[in-house]
Every structure is written in structure tokens, then in C-alpha cells.
C-alpha positions in Angstrom: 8.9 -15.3 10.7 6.7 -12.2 11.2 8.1 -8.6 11.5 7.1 -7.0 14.2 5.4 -3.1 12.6 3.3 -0.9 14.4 0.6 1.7 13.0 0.0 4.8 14.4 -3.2 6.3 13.5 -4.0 10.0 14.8 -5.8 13.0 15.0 -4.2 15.9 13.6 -2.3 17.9 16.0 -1.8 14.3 18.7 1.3 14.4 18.0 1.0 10.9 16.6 3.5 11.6 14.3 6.2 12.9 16.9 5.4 9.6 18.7 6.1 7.3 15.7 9.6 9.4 15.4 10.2 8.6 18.7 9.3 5.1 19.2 11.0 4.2 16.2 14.7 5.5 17.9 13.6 3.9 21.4 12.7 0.4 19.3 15.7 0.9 16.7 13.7 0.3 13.7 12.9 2.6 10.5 9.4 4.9 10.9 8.3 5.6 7.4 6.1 8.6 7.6 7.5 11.4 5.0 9.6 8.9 4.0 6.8 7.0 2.8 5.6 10.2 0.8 8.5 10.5 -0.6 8.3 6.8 -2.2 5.3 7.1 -3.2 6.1 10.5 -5.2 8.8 8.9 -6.8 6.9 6.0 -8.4 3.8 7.6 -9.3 5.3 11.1 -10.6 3.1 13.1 -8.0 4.9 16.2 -6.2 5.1 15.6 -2.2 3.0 18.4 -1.5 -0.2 17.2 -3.8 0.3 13.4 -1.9 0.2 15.0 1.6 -3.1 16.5 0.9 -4.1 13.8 -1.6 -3.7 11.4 1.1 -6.4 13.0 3.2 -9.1 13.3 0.6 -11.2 10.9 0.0 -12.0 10.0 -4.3 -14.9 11.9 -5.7 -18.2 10.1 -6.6 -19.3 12.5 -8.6 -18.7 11.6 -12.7 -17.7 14.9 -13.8 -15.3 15.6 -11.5 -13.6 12.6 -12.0 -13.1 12.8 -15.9 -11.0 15.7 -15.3 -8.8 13.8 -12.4 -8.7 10.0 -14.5 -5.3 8.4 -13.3 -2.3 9.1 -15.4 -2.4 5.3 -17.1 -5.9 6.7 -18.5 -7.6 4.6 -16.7 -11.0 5.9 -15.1 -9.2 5.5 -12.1 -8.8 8.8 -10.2 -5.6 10.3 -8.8 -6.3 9.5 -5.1 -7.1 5.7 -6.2 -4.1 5.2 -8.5 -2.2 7.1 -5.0 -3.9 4.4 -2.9 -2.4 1.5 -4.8 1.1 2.5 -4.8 0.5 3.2 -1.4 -0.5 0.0 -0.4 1.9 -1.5 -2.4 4.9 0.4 -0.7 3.3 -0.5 3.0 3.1 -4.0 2.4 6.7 -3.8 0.7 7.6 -2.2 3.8 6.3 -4.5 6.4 7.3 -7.6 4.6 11.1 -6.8 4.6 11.9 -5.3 8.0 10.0 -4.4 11.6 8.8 -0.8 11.5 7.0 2.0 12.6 4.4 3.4 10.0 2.8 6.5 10.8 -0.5 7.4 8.9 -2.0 5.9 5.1 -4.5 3.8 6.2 -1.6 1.1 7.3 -3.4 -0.6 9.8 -6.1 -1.2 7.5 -3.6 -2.5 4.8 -1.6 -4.7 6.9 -4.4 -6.4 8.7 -4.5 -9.4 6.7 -0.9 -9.5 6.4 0.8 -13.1 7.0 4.6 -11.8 7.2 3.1 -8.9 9.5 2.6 -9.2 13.5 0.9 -5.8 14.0 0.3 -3.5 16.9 -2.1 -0.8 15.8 -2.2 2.4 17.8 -4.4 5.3 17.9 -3.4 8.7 19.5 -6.0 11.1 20.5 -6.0 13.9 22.4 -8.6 17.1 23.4 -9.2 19.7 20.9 -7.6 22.5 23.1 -4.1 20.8 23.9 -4.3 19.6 19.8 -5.6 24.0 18.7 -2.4 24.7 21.2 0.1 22.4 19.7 -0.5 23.0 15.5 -0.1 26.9 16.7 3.2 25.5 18.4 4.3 23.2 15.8 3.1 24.8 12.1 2.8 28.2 13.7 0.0 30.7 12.8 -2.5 30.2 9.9 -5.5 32.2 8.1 -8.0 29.9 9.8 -8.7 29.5 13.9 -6.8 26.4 15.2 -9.9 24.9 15.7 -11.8 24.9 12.4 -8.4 23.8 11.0 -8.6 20.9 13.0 -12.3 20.0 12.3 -11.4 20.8 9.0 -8.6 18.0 8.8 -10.0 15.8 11.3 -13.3 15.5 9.1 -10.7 14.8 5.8 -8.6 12.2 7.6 -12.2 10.5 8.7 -13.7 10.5 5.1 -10.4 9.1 3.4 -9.8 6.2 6.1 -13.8 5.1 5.7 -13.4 5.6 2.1 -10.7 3.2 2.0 -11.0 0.7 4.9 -14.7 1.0 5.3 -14.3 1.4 8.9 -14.9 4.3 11.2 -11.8 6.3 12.1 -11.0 6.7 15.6 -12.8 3.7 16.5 -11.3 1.9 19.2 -12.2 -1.4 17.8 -9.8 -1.2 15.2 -6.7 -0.6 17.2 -5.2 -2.6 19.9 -4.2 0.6 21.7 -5.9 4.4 21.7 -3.5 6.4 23.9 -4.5 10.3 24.9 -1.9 12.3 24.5 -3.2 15.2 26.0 -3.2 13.1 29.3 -0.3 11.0 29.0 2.3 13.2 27.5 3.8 12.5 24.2 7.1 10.7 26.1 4.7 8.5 28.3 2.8 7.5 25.1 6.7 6.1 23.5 6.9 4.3 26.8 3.8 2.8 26.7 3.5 1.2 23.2 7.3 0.3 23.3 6.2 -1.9 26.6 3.1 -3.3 24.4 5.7 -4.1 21.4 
């Protein structure tokens, strides 16, 4: 029998995350998002803060850099790819014992193959002013203009995901369902993917 997961991809500042939290409580299933992180810094070693960021940069090609971040098994594998395994690991773990909601880490890409895994893949998206208007809202003021941090991120998340999955972020081929947020609300989003599930 398959478990029934969905993914929830996002730009930064959707609210995709808020709509995994959400959904999760309206479907009555787990949503691994921090707690995800927080897995994954316990079996690698890594602090929580260096995998949220870690998790949004995609490895370095470049040799020197990477002899001074070779994975802690000494390995020439670098930080973010030794990160990527336990990832994938955990999110396959995950999937295979329970229906979920997993928000973020590439888990759509991971789980597409997946034979235990009936997955609805969702992509929230929304306009760059209701997205600079909410991370003011939500993570409050910061050194940077709302909108270059969001180009900023937006650019991160993009490399990492086509690093990984070799696959365009954002494109609506990969998902089942893009939703905008900044049209739909974040409560008429729950609604909508918990009818689709």
C-alpha cells in the first residue's frame, strides 16, 4: 500500500511553508519541515543554522574550494553532498513509514520514483510585492531591500534544486499543482490541495 505525502515546493516568502503547517493539521498527518532539519543535524553533526542555509546552496565546482569543505568521512565529498544524502535518506524514511506533508529539500525530486510513495507535488508561487510585504511581516526588517533578499534566495533555492534534480525550479511540469498565493490566499491554497489529496 502507498502513503499518501505531498511536496510543497516554494518561493521564498509564498508562504509555502505556512501552507504545509496547515494542510498537515486539516489532513491530520505529520509536516516535516524544521523537523526534518533537525534530523538531519542530528545524524550528520551539522548545527541547524549551517543546514538551513546549506540546504539552499548549491556544491561548488570549483577544486579549491572544495578541498577546504571535503565531507567529514574524508571523502572528496563536500558538505552540501554528504547533507544531500542524509537528506534523501531521511525523506524516503519518511514517506515509506507514514502519509505526510514535506515541505522543501528537493522532496519531490527524491520521492518521484518512489514505489511505497503516491505523491502530490505542489508549487506555491506568488508576486514579488505580496512575497517583499510578507518576509518584512514574517522575519521582520533586514540590512538588504525585501526585494534583493528575495532575488537573492530565490536565485539560491533555483541553483540548489537544478544542482540536485537537474530540473528547472518553478517549472510547472514538475508539479501536479502551482498555486498563487498572492491570488488565492494562503487558507484557499490548504483548501485546494487538501481537495486534490
Amino acid at each position: 500500500m502507498q502513503n499518501k505525502i505531498v511536496t510543497i515546493s516554494r518561493q521564498f516568502g509564498s508562504g509555502g511553508r505556512a501552507i504545509g503547517k496547515r494542510l498537515a493539521e486539516t489532513l491530520e498527518v505529520p509536516c516535516y519541515d524544521v523537523e526534518l532539519i533537525d534530523k538531519i543535524a542530528q545524524e550528520s553533526g551539522f548545527a541547524k543554522e549551517y543546514l538551513k542555509e546549506s540546504g539552499e546552496y548549491r556544491p561548488y565546482s570549483n577544486w579549491f574550494f572544495n578541498a577546504f569543505t571535503t565531507g567529514q568521512n574524508g571523502s572528496h565529498m563536500t558538505n552540501q553532498d554528504y547533507i544531500w544524502n542524509i537528506q534523501k535518506k531521511n525523506i524516503l524514511e519518511l514517506a515509506e513509514r507514514e502519509p505526510c506533508v514535506i515541505v522543501g529539500r528537493c522532496a519531490d525530486y527524491i520521492l518521484r520514483d518512489a514505489a511505497f510513495a503516491d505523491c502530490l507535488k505542489v508549487f506555491i508561487h506568488a508576486s514579488l510585492a505580496y512575497r517583499a510585504q510578507r518576509i518584512v511581516q514574517v522575519y521582520g526588517e533586514q540590512e538588504v531591500t525585501p526585494e534583493k533578499r528575495l532575488k537573492d534566495k530565490d536565485k539560491r533555492r533555483s541553483a540548489y534544486y537544478q544542482y540536485y534534480t537537474d530540473m528547472k525550479f518553478g517549472d510547472c511540469r514538475n508539479y501536479h499543482l502551482a498555486l498563487d498565493s498572492s491570488a488565492f490566499g494562503l487558507d484557499k491554497c490548504v483548501e485546494l490541495i487538501a481537495a486534490v489529496y
